[in-house]
N, C-alpha and C positions, 0 to 999 in steps of 0.2 A: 410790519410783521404782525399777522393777526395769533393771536390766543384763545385757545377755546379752554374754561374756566378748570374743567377735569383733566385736563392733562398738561402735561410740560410744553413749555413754549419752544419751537423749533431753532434751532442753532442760529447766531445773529450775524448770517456772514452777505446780508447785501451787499454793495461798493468792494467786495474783493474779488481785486483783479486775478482775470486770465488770460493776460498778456502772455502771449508766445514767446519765445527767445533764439529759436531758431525758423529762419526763412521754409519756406512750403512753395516746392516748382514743382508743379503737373505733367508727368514725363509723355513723351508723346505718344511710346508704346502702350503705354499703362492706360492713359485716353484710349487708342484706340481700339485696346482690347474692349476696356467698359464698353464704349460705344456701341462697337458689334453684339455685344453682351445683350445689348438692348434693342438689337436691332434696326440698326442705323449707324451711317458712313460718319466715320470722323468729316467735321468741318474740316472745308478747305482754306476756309481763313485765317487759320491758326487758332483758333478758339477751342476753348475746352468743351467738353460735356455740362451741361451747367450745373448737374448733378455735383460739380468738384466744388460749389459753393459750402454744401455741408462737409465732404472729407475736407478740404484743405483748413476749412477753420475747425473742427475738429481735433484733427493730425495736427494743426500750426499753435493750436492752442499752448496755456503754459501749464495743464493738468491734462494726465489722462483721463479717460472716464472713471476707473477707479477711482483716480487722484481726487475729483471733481466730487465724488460720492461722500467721501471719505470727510472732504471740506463741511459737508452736509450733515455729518454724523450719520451716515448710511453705510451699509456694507454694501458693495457692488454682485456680490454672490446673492442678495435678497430682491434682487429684480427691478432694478430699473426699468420706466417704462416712459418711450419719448411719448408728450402729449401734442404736441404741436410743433413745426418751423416755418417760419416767414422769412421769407428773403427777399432785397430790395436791392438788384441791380444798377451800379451807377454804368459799369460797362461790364463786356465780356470778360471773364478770365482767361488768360491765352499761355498757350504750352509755352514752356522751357523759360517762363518770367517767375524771378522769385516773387514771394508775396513774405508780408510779416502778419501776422493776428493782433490783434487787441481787443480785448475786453473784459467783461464784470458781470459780478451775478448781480439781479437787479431787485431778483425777491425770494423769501422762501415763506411759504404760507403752510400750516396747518390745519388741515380740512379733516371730515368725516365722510364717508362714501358709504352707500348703499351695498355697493358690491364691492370693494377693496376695505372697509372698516378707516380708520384713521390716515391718514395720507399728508406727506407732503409735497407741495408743488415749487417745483426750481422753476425760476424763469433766468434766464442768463442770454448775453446781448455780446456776439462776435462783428466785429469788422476787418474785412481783409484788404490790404495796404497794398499797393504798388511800390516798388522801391525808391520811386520820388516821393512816398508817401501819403498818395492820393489811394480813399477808399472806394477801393471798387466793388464793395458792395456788406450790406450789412444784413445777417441774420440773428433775429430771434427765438429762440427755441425755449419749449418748458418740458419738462419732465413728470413724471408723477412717481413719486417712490412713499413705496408701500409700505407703511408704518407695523409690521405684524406684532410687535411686539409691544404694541399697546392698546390692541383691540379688544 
């Protein structure tokens, strides 16, 4: 956790978990609405959108984004903003399989920005589980939330 000398050091919640607690199935209608959404046929493999890597560990998580905000000492009304997602496929996500979530935030940094003034950066690390267990696939995400009340 870095500290910049003029102001408060951001809330100290690396290693806390955001293990999900209930299962996340990818309905098939629900695919193949997105899909067309986007302009293309649902796979005939059974495989989802791969888009459903961000919703399912999002939705499967154990905080809403509020919840997640809040963890942060952020208001979610003050504008959350995603900076980035990385995602790292072990296999396809496939309709009508539950999944379970696991994971943790990894970092929260207190920066200064040019155009947003004071800022913190969430970095937090999802993995989505197969019901034997097996992770089928692990996202990254950071966030940027906007500190306005310390600019």
């Amino acid at each position: 956790m870095a500290t910049l000398p003029d102001l408060p050091p951001p809330p100290d919640v690396a290693g806390m978990s955001l293990d999900g607690t209930e299962p996340f199935t990818v309905d098939a209608a629900e695919n193949a609405a997105l899909c067309r959404s986007t302009g293309v046929e649902p796979a005939a493999d059974g495989s989802a959108h791969p888009i459903y890597y961000f919703i399912a560990t999002q939705v499967g998580m154990g905080k809403t984004v509020a919840g997640l905000c809040a963890a942060c000492d952020f208001d979610v009304d003050d504008g959350p903003m995603m900076g980035s997602s990385a995602v790292r496929f072990a296999r396809p996500i496939r309709i009508g399989e539950p999944y379970r979530v696991s994971g943790e935030i990894t970092g929260l940094v207190r920066k200064r920005s040019r155009k947003l003034g004071v800022m913190d950066v969430l970095d937090y690390r999802l993995r989505l589980h197969d019901a034997a267990g097996a992770v089928i696939l692990e996202a990254d995400n950071i966030w940027v939330l906007p500190r306005k009340e310390l600019a």
